[in-house]
N, C-alpha and C positions, 0 to 999 in steps of 0.2 A: 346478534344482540337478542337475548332471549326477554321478552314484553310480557308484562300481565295481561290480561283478557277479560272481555266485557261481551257480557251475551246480552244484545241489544234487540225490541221488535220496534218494526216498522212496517203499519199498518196491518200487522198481522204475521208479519215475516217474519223470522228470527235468523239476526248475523252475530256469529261470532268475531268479535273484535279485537288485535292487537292493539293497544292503547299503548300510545306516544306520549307523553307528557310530560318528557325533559325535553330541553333543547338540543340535546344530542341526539338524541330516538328521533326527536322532531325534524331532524336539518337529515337523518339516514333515512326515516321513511319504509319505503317497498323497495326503495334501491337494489340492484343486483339483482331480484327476483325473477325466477324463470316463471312463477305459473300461482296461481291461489287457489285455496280449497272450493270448491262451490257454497257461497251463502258465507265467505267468510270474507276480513277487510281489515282498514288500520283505521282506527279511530283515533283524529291527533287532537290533544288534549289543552286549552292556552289558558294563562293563568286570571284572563283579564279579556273581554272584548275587544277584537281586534279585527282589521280588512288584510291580513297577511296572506298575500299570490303563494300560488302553487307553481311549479314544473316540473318536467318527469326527466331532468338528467340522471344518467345512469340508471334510469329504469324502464326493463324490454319490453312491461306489460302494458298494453292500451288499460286505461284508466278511467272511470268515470266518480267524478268527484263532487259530496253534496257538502254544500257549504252551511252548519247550522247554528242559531243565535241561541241565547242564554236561558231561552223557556224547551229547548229542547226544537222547534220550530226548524225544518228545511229553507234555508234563506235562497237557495237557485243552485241548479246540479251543472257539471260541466263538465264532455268527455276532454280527455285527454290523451294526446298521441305520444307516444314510446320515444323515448331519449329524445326530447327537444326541450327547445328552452324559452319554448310560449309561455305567458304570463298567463295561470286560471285564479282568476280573483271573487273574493263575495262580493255581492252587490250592495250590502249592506253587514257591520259589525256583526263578527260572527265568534264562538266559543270554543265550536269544535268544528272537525272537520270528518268526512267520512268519505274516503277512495273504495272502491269496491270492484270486481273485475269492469268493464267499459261496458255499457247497456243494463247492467244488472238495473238499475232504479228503471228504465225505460221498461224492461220483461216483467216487471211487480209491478205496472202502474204507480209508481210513486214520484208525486210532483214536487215542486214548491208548495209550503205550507203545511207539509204533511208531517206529525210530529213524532221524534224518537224518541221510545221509552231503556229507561235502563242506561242513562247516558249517566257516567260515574261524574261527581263534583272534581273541581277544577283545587 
């Protein structure tokens, strides 16, 4: 599934972004993916604030996922382990969402609160 793209920074960082934002792209994900670029991710796109869980079936790459709300704003990050079917959820209504390889937000210093610029309208 070939996705359009969003060049996003985050606190100074720049990810290049797969953007999700049908329900099909959304329910496929990074599925099947053997590996990602460095500084690159899937940015999933929801039409409507929402608390919608994550899991990583059928996907072999460790994960770390930020969950973010409607002003652009990091709602809370959560690694995620390869092909299980743990529940990673926001802690609070969130708009988008950004998976990036696992530690990458940990390696940039990037926490809760910290705001994404360049995040395309819903």
């Amino acid at each position: 599934m070939l996705l359009p793209t969003a060049q996003l920074s985050i606190e100074g960082h720049k990810v290049q972004a797969e953007v999700a934002a049908t329900d099909a792209s959304r329910s496929y994900g990074l599925m099947n993916r053997a590996s990602l670029p460095e500084n690159h991710g899937m940015l999933f796109v929801f039409d409507s604030p929402t608390a919608t869980c994550f899991w990583m079936k059928n996907t072999p790459l460790p994960l770390s996922i930020a969950f973010i709300d409607s002003g652009g704003a990091i709602v809370n990050i959560a690694d995620m382990q390869p092909n299980t079917l743990d529940s990673h959820c926001p802690k609070a209504p969130m708009l988008y969402a950004l998976e990036m390889q696992q530690g990458w937000f940990r390696a940039h210093s990037i926490k809760a609160g910290a705001v994404i610029r360049g995040l395309p309208r819903p």
